[in-house]
N, C-alpha and C positions, 0 to 999 in steps of 0.2 A: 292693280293686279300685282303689281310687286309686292308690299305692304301683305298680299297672302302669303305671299312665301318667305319674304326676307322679317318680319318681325318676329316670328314663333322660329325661325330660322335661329336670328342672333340669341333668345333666350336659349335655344338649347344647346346651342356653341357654348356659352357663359356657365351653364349648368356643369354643361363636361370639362371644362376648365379648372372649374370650381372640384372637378368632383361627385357633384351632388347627383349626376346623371343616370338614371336605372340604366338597364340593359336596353330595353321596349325606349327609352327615351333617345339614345343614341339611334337605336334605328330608324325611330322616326325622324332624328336628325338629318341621316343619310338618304331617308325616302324626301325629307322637302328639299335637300340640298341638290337632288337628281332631278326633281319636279323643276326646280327653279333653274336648273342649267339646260333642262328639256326646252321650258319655255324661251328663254336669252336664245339660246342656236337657234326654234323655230324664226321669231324674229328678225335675226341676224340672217339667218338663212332667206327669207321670203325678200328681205331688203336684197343682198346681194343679187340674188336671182331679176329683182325689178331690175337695178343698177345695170349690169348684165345686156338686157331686155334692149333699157333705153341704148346703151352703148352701141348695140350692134344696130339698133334701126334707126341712128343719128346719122344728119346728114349737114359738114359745114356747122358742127356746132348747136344745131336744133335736130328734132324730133316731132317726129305728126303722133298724134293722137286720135285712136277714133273713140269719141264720146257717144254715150246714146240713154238713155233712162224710157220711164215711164212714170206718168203724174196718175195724181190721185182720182181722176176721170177715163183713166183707162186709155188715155191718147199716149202712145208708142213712139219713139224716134231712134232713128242712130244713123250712121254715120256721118256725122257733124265733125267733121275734122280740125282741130286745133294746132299750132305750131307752136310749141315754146321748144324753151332753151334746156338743151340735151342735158339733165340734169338730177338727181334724184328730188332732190325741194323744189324745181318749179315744177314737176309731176305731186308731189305733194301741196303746192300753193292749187294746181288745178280740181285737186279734188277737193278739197276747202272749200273754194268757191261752186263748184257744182254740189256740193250737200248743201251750202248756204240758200240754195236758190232750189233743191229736189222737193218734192213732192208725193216720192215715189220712190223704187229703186234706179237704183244708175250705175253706168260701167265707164270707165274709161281705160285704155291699153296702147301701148306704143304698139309702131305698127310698121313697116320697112317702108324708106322714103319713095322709094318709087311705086311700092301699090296704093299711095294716095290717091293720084289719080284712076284708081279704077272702083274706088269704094264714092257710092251714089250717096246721097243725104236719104232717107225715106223715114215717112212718117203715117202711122196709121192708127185709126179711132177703133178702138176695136170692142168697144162696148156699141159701135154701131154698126159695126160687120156680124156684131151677132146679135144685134136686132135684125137684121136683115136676113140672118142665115136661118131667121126662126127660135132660135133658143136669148130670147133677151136677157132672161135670169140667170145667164152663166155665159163668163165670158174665160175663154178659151185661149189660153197663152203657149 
């Protein structure tokens, strides 16, 4: 993703150096160069906000996590609570390892230390809740 912005970037920084640069060339200069500092803050931005997240629902140095996904048979889970260490890269080592092992899509989110206890594990097949419900050719999420 950088490599979109930052290589036609540097040519046309080099170009207007040079000189060689039309008018429409410069501009497009300053259109990738706003594209490329849009995208750095989005980034910069969603980390902080995570960082943030973990900080305030850390407890003693850790952090609960509720994790949950769905596999490729249509069986449902979540709240499978996790405890790592209040951190931005051990929330990142924890989603590594849940895509290493997904099948499906998956969510995980810090969560305040004290409503762990009130979040249940649950799991449900729901290609068989909607065989049951009569519509088995569409399963309803």
């Amino acid at each position: 993703m950088t490599d979109r912005y930052i290589k036609p970037l540097l040519k046309m920084m080099a170009a207007i150096e040079r000189g060689d640069a039309t008018l429409a060339q410069r501009d497009q200069c300053r259109l990738l160069e706003a594209n490329y500092c849009a995208t750095i803050h989005a980034k910069l931005s969603s980390r902080w906000d995570l960082m943030d997240r973990i900080s305030r629902c850390s407890h003693a140095g850790q952090v609960a996590i509720n994790t949950g996904g769905r596999d490729c048979d249509m069986a449902q889970w979540d709240g499978d609570i996790r405890i790592i260490p209040a951190n931005y890269w051990a929330f990142l080592d924890l989603l590594y390892a849940l895509e290493e092992s997904a099948e499906g899509p998956f969510w995980a989110y810090p969560i305040p230390w004290e409503d762990q206890s009130e979040i249940q594990y649950q799991s449900r097949d729901l290609a068989l809740e909607a065989f049951e419900d009569g519509h088995q050719h569409v399963v309803y999420i």
